[in-house]
KEFISE-473389 format. One record per residue: residue in three letters; x, y, z of N, C-alpha, C in turn. Coordinates in steps of 0.1 Angstrom, whole numbers, padded with zeros to 4 digits, always signed. Example, Ala and Ser with C-alpha at 12.3 -4.5 7.8 and 13.67 -1.06 7.14 Angstrom:
2
ALA+0132-0057+0078+0123-0045+0078+0132-0033+0078SER+0128-0022+0071+0137-0011+0071+0129+0000+0079
This chain:
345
UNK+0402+0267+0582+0397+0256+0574+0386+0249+0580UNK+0379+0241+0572+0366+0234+0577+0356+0229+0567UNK+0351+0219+0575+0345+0210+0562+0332+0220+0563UNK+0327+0214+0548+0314+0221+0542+0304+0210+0531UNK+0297+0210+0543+0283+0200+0540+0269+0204+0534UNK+0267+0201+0525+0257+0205+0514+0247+0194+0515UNK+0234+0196+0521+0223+0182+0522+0209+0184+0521UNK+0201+0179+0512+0190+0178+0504+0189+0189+0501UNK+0194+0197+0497+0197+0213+0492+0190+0212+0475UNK+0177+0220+0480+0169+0226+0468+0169+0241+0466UNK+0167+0248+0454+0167+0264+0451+0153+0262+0440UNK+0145+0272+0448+0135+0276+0434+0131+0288+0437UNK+0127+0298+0424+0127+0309+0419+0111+0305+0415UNK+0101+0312+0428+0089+0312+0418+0084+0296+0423UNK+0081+0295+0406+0073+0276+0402+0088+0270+0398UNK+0096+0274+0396+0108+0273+0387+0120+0266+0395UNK+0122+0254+0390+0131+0247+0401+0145+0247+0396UNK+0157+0252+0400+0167+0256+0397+0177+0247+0403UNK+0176+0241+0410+0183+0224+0420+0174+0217+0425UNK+0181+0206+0422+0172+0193+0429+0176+0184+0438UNK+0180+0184+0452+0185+0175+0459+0196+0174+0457UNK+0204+0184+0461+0222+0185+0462+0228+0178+0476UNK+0237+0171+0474+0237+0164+0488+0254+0163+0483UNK+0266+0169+0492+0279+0172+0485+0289+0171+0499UNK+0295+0163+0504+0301+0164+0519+0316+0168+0509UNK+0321+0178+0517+0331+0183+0512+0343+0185+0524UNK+0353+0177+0526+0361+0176+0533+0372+0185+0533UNK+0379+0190+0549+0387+0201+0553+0395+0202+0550UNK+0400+0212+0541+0408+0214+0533+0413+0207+0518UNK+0403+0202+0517+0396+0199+0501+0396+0208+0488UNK+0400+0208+0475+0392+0214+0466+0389+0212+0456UNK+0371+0214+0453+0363+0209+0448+0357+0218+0438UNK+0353+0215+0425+0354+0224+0415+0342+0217+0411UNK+0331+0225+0409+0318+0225+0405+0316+0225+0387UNK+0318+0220+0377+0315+0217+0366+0302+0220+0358UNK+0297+0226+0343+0288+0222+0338+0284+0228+0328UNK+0279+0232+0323+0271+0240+0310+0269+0252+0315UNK+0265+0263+0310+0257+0278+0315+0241+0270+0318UNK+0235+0275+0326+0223+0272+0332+0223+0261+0345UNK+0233+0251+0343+0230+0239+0352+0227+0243+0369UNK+0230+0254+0371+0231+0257+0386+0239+0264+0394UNK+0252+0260+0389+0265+0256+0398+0272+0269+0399UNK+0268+0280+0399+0269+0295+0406+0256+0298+0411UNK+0245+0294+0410+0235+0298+0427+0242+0286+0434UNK+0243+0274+0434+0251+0266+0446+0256+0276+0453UNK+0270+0282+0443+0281+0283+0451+0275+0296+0460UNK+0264+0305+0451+0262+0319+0461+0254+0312+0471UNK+0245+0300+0472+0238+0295+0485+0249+0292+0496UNK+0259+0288+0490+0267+0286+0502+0280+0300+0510UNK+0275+0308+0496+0282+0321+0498+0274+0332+0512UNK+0260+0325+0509+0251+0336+0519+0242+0348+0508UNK+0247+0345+0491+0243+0357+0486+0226+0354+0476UNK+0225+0339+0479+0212+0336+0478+0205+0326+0488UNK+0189+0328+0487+0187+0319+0499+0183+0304+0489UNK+0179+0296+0505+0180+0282+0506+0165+0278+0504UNK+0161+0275+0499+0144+0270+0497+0144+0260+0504UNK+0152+0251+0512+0153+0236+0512+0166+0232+0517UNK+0163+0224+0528+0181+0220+0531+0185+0227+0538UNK+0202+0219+0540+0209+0227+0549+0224+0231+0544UNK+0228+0240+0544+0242+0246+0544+0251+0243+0558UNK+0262+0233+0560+0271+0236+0576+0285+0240+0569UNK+0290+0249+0571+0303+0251+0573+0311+0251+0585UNK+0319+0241+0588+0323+0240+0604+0316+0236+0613UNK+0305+0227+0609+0299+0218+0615+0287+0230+0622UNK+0288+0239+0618+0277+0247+0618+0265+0254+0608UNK+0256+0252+0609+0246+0253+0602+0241+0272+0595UNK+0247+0271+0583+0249+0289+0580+0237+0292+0574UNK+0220+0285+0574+0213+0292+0562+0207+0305+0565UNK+0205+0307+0578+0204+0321+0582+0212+0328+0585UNK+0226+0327+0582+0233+0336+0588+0241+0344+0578UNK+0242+0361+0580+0246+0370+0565+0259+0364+0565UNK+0266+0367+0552+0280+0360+0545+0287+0367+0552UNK+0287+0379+0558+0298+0385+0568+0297+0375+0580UNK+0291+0366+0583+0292+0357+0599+0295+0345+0592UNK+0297+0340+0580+0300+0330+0570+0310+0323+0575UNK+0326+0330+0574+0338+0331+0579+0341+0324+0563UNK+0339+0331+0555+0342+0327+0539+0347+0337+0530UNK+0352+0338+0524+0358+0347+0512+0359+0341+0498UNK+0356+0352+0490+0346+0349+0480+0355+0357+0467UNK+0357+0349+0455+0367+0357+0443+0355+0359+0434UNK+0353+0366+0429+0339+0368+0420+0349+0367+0403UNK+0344+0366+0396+0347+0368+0381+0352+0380+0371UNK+0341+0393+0380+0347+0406+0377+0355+0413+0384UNK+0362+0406+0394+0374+0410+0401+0365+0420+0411UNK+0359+0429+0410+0347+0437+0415+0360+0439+0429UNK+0371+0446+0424+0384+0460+0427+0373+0473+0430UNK+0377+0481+0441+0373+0494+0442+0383+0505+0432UNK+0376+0511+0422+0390+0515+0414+0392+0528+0418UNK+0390+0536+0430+0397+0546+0436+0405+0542+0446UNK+0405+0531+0447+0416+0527+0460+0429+0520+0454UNK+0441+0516+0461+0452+0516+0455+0447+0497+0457UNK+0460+0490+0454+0460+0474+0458+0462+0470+0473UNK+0469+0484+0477+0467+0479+0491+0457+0484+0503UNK+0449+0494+0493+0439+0497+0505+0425+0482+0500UNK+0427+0480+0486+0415+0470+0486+0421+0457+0492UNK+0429+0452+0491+0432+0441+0500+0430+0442+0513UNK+0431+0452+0519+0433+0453+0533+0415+0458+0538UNK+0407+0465+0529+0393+0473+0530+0390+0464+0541UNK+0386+0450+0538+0376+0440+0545+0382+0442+0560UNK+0396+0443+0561+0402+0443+0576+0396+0453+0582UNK+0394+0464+0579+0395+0480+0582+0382+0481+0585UNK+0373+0478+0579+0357+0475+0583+0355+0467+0595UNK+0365+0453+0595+0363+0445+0611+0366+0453+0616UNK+0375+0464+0617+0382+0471+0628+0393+0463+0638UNK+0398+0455+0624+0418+0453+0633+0427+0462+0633UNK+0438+0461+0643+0449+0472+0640+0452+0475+0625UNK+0462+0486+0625+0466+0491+0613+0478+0480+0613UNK+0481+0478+0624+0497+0471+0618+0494+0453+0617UNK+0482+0448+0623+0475+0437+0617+0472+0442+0601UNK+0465+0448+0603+0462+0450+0587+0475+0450+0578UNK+0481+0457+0582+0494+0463+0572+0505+0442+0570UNK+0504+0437+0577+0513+0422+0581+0507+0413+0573UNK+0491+0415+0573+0483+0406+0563+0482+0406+0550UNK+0480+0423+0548+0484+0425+0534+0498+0420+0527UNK+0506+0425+0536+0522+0423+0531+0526+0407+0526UNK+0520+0402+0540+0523+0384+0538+0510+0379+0529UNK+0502+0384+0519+0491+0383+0507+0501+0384+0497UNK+0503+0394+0496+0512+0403+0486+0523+0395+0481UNK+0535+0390+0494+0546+0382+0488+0540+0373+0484UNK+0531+0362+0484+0528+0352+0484+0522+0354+0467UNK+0517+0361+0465+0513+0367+0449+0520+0373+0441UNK+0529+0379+0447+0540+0385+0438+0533+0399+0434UNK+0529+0403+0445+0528+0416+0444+0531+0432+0452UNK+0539+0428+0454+0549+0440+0464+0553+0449+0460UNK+0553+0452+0449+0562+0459+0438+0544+0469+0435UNK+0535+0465+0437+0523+0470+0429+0517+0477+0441UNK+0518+0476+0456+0506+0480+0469+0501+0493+0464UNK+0508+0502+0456+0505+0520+0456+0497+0518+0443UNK+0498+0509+0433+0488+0511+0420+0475+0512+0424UNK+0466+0517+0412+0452+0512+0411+0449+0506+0403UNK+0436+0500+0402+0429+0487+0395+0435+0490+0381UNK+0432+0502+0373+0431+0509+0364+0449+0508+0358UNK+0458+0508+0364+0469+0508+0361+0475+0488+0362UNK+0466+0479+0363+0473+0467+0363+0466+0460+0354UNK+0475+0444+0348+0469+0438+0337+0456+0428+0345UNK+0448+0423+0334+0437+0414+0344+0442+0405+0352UNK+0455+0399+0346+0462+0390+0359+0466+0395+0367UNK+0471+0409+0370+0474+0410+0387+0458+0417+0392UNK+0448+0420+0387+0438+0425+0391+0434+0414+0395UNK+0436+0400+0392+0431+0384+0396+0436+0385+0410UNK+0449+0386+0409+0459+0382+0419+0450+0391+0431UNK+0451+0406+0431+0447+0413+0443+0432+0410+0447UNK+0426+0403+0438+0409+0399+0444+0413+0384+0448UNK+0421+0377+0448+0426+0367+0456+0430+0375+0465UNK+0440+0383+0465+0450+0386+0479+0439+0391+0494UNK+0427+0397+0484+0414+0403+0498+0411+0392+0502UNK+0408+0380+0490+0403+0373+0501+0413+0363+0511UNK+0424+0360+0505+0439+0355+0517+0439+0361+0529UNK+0435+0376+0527+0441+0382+0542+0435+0378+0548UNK+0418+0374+0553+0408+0379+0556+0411+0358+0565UNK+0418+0352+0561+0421+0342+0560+0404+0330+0569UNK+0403+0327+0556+0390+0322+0563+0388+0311+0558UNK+0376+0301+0565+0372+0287+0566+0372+0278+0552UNK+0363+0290+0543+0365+0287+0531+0363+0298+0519UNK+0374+0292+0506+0374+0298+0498+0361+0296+0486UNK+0356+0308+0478+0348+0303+0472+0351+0312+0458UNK+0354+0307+0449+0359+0311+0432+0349+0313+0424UNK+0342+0320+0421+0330+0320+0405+0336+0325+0395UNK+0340+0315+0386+0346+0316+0374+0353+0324+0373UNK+0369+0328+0380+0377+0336+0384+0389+0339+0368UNK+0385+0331+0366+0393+0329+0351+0387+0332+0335UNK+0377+0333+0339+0371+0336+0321+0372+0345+0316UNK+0376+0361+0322+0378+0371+0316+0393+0373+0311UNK+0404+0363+0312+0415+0361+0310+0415+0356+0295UNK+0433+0358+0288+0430+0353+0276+0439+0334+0278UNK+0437+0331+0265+0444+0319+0272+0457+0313+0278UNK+0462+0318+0276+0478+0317+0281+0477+0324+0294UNK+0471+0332+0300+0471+0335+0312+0464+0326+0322UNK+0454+0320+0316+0445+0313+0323+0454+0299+0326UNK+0464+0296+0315+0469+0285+0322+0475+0295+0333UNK+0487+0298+0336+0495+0302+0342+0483+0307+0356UNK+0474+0312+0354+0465+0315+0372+0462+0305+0376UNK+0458+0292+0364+0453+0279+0369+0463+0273+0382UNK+0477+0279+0372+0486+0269+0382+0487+0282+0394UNK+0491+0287+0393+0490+0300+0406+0479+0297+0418UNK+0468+0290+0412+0459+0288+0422+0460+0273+0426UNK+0460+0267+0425+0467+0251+0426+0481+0253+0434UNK+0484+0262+0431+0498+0260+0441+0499+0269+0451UNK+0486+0282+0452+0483+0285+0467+0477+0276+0475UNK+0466+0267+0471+0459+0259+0473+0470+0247+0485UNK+0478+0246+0478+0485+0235+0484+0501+0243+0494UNK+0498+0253+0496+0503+0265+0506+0492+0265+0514UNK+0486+0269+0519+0476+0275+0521+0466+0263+0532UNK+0461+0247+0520+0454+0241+0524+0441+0243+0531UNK+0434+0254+0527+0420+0261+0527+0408+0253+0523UNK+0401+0249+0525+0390+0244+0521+0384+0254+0506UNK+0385+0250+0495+0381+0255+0483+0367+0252+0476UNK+0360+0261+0471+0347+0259+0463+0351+0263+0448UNK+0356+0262+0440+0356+0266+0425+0349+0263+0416UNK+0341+0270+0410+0329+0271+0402+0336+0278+0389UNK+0334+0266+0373+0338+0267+0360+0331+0256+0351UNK+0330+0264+0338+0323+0262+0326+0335+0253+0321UNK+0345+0248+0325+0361+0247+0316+0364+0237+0320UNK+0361+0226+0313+0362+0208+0320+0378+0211+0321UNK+0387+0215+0316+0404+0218+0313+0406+0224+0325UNK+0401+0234+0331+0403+0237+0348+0400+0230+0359UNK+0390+0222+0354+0387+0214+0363+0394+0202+0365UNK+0397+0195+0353+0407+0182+0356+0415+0185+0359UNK+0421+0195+0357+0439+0201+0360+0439+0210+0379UNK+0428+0209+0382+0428+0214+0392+0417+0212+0406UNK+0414+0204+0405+0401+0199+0412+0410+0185+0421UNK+0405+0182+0438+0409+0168+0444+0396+0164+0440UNK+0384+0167+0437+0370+0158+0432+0365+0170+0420UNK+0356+0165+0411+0346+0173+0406+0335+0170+0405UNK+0320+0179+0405+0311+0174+0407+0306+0182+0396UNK+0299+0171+0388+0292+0179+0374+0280+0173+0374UNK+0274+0186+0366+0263+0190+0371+0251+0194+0355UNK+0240+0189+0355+0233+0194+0344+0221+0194+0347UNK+0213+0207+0346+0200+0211+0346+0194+0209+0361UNK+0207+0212+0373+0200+0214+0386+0208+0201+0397UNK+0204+0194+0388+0211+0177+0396+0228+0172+0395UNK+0230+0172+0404+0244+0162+0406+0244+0149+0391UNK+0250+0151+0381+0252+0137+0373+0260+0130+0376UNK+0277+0130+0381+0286+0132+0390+0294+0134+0398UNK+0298+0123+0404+0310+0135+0412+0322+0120+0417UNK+0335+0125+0412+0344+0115+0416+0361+0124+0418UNK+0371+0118+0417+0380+0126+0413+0384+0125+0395UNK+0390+0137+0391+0390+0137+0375+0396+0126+0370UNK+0404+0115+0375+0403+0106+0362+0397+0095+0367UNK+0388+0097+0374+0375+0083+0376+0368+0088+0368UNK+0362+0102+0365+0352+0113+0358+0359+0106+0341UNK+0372+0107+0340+0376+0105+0326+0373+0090+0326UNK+0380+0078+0335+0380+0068+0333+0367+0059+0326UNK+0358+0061+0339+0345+0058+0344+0333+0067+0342UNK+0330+0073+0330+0320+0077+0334+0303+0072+0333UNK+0298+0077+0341+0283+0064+0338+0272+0072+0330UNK+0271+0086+0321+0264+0092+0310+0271+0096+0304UNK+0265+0097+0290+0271+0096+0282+0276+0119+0279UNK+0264+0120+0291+0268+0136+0294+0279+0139+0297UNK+0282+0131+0309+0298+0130+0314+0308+0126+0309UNK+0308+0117+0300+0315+0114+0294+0317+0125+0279UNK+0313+0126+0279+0314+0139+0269+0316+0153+0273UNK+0316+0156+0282+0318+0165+0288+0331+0168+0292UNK+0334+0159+0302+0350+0154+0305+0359+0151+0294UNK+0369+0160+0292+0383+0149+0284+0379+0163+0266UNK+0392+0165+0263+0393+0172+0251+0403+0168+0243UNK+0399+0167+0230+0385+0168+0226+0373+0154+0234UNK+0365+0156+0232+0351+0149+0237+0354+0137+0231UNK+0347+0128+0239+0348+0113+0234+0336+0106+0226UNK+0344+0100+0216+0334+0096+0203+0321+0088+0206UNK+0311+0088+0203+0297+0082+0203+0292+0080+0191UNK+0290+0062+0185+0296+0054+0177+0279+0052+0173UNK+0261+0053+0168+0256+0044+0171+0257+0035+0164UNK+0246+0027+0173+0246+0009+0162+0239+0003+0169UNK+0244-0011+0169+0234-0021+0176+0242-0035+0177UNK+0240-0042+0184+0244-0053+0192+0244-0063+0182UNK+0249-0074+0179+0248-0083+0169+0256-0098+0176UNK+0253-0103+0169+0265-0115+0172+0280-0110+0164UNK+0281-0102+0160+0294-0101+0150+0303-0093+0161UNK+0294-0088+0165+0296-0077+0178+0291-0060+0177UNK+0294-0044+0177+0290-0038+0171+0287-0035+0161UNK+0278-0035+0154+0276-0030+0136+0273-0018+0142UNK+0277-0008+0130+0273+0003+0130+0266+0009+0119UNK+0259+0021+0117+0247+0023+0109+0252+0021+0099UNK+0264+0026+0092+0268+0019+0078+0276+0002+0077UNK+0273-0004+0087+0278-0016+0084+0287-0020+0087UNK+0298-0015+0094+0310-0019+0101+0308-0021+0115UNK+0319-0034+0120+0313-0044+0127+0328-0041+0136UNK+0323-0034+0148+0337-0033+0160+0333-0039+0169UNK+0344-0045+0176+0344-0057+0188+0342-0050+0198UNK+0336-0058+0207+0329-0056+0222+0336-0063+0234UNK+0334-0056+0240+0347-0063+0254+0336-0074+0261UNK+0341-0085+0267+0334-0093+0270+0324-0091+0284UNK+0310-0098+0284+0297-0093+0293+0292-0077+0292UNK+0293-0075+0277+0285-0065+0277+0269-0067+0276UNK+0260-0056+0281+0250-0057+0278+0245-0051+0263UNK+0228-0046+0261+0225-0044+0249+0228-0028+0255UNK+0236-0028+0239+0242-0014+0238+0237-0010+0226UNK+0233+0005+0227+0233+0015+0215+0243+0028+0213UNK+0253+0031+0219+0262+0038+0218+0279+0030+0218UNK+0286+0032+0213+0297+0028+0215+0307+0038+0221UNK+0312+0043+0231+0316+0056+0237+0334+0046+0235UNK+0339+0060+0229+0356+0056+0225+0362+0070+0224UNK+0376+0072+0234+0377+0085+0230+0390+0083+0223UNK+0394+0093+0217+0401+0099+0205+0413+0094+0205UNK+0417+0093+0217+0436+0088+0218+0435+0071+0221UNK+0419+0066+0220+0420+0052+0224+0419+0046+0208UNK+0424+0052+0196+0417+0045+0181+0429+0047+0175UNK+0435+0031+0171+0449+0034+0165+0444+0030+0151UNK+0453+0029+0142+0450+0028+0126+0458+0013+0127UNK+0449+0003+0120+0458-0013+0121+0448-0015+0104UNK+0451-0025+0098+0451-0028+0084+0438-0040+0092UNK+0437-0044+0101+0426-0048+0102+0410-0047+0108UNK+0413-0032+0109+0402-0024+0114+0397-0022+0103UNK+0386-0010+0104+0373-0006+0099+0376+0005+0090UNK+0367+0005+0077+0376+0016+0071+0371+0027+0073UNK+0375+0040+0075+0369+0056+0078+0377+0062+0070UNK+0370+0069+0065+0376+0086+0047+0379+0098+0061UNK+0393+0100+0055+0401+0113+0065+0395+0123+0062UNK+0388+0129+0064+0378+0141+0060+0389+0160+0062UNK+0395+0159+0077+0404+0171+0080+0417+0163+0086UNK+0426+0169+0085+0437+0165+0092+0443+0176+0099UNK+0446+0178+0115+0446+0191+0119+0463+0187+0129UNK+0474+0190+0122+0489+0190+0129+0491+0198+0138UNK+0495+0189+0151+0493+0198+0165+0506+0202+0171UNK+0516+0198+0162+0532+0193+0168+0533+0183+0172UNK+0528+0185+0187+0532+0166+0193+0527+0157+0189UNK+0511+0160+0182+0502+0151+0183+0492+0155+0169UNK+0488+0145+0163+0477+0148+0148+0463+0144+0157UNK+0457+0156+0147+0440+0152+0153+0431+0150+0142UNK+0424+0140+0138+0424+0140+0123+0406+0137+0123UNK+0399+0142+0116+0381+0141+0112+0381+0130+0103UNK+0370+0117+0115+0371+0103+0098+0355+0110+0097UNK+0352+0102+0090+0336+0101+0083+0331+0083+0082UNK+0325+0079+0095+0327+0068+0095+0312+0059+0091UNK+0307+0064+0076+0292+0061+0070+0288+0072+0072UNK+0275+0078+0077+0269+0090+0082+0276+0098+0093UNK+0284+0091+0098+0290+0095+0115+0302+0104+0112UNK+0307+0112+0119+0322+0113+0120+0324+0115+0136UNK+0341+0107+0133+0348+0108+0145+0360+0115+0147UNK+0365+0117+0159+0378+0121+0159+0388+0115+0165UNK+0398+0113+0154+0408+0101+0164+0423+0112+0168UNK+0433+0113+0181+0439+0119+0185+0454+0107+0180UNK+0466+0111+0177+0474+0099+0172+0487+0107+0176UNK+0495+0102+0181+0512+0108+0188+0519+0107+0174UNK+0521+0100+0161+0523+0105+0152+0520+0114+0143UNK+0532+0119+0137+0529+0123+0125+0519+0125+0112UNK+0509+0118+0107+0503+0116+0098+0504+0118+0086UNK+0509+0113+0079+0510+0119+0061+0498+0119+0052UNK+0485+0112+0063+0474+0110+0057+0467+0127+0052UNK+0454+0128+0043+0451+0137+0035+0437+0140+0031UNK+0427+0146+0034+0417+0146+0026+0412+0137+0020UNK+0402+0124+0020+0398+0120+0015+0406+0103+0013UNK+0417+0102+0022+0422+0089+0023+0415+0080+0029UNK+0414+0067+0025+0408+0057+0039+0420+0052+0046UNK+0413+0054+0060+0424+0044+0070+0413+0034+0078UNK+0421+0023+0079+0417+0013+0088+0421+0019+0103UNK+0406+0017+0107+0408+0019+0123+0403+0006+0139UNK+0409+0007+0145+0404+0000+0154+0404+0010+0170UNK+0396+0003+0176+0397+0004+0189+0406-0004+0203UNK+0409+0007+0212+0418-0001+0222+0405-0009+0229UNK+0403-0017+0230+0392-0025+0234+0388-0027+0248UNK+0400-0027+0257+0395-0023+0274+0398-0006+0278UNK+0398+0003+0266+0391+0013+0266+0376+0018+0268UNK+0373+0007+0257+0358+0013+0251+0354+0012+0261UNK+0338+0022+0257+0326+0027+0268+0310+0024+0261UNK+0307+0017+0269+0294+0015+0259+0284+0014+0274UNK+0271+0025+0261+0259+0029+0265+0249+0024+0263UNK+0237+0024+0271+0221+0023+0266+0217+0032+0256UNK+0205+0028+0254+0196+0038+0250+0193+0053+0255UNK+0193+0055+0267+0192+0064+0276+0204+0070+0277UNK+0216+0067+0270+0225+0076+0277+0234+0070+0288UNK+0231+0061+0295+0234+0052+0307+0244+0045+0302UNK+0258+0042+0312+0269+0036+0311+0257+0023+0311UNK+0263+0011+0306+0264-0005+0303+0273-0012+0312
């Protein structure tokens, strides 16, 4: 285990600037789940710290040692890739064991590391299969298990989960979250899936078009967020963005409905409110039910509020229907209000 410190860390390709000043102190035995859109960066990060791209800028320390020249085999890291990237002539327990056999440890080191990978994954029953004979979740499991044996300073995940269908992906989520907390490894996890990340991250750090936007634990990210990128980004479904404009009445909104403002706000042009914070009261605002979508536990229902539509999340039932109006309001030391820019208020 060991901390891993990320500082004024730039990447460019060319003219082409791909990060901008990453600066990320990541503490031992930590795990920290990298967030964002396709393009933002946040798999060259994780291969700069992997050793499998270089560093334009900055410094990489893992263990209080400085890795930007040094190949990923002197790293003391292990690395889950996305395509499992299994040798598919070899059984589950010669690929688990390969990386050992290359250092040149004993056979009966090798054989103890594998074995104690294996129970720990629930896979004992499989060491004689090949790639070819298992489902994508134990082929997860065994490109975890290579990197367990190998037991090293830190773990590093690139979207280890997206080739999975959904129901599996929860069930690895928790499988990995609960080696995690076995184990206490220093972790890097890199995902497109705000849902992996809140449910499995001690911080997350999100990220768009290169730059840190930011970085807290997931429900400061949900609580607190300071753009309105973040804030939208975080929490599903996404949280509602209302415009309008500041008044004495309090918010009006582009069709003329007038929602209250929590006290020392500044001038706002967004009203940020998410879905489970908007109850239906006879003295709220009126919005036309547009979809009504029954979840079992929970109704998720499309208003049309003037030009806008929102989505409100409700623990009841709903008997409402197409084209009903309901009165809505907001929980009011909920709301989230923005600038013009996007900028928390």
């Amino acid at each position: 285990m060991a901390q891993v410190v990320i500082r004024d860390t730039f990447k460019r390709y060319g003219s082409v600037q791909v990060l901008h000043d990453i600066n990320i102190d990541i503490e031992d035995g930590e795990f920290i789940v990298l967030v964002g859109p396709s393009g933002c960066g946040k798999s060259t990060l994780l291969r700069m710290v992997a050793g499998l791209e270089s560093i334009t800028s900055g410094t990489v320390e893992i263990g209080g040692r400085v890795v930007n020249d040094l190949e990923p085999k002197e790293r003391d890291i292990a690395m889950v890739f996305q395509s499992y990237a299994l040798y598919p002539h070899m059984t589950v327990e010669q690929n688990m064991g390969f990386a050992l056999k290359l250092a040149g440890l004993p056979k009966a080191e090798i054989d103890g590391r594998v074995g104690r990978a294996a129970a720990i994954l629930g896979l004992d029953t499989l060491l004689q299969r090949q790639p070819r004979q298992l489902s994508g979740g134990q082929r997860q499991r065994v490109a975890m298990g290579r990197a367990i044996v190998r037991n090293p300073q830190v773990f590093l995940f690139d979207e280890p989960l997206s080739n999975l269908d959904a129901k599996l992906r929860v069930q690895m989520r928790a499988e990995i979250k609960e080696l995690h907390q076995r184990l206490k490894t220093t972790t890097i996890y890199v995902t497109h899936d705000q849902v992996e990340a809140m449910t499995m991250a001690d911080r997350i750090v999100v990220m768009k078009d290169g730059v840190i936007e930011q970085m807290g634990a997931p429900l400061d990210l949900y609580d607190d967020p300071r753009t309105t990128f973040v804030a939208g980004f975080i929490g599903s479904p996404s949280m509602n963005f209302i415009k309008g404009k500041t008044t004495p009445k309090g918010f009006e909104t582009e069709d003329g409905s007038v929602l209250p403002l929590p006290a020392g706000h500044g001038d706002v042009a967004l009203y940020g409110l998410r879905p489970e914070h908007i109850t239906i009261d006879t003295k709220g605002v009126p919005a036309q039910v547009v979809v009504v979508e029954p979840m079992g536990s929970e109704t998720q229902v499309l208003f049309r509020l003037g030009e806008q539509t929102i989505i409100g999340l409700f623990k009841d039932r709903l008997a409402a229907k197409a084209g009903d109006i309901l009165h809505l309001s907001p929980l009011l030391d909920r709301v989230t209000l923005f600038d013009s820019n996007g900028q928390r208020v």
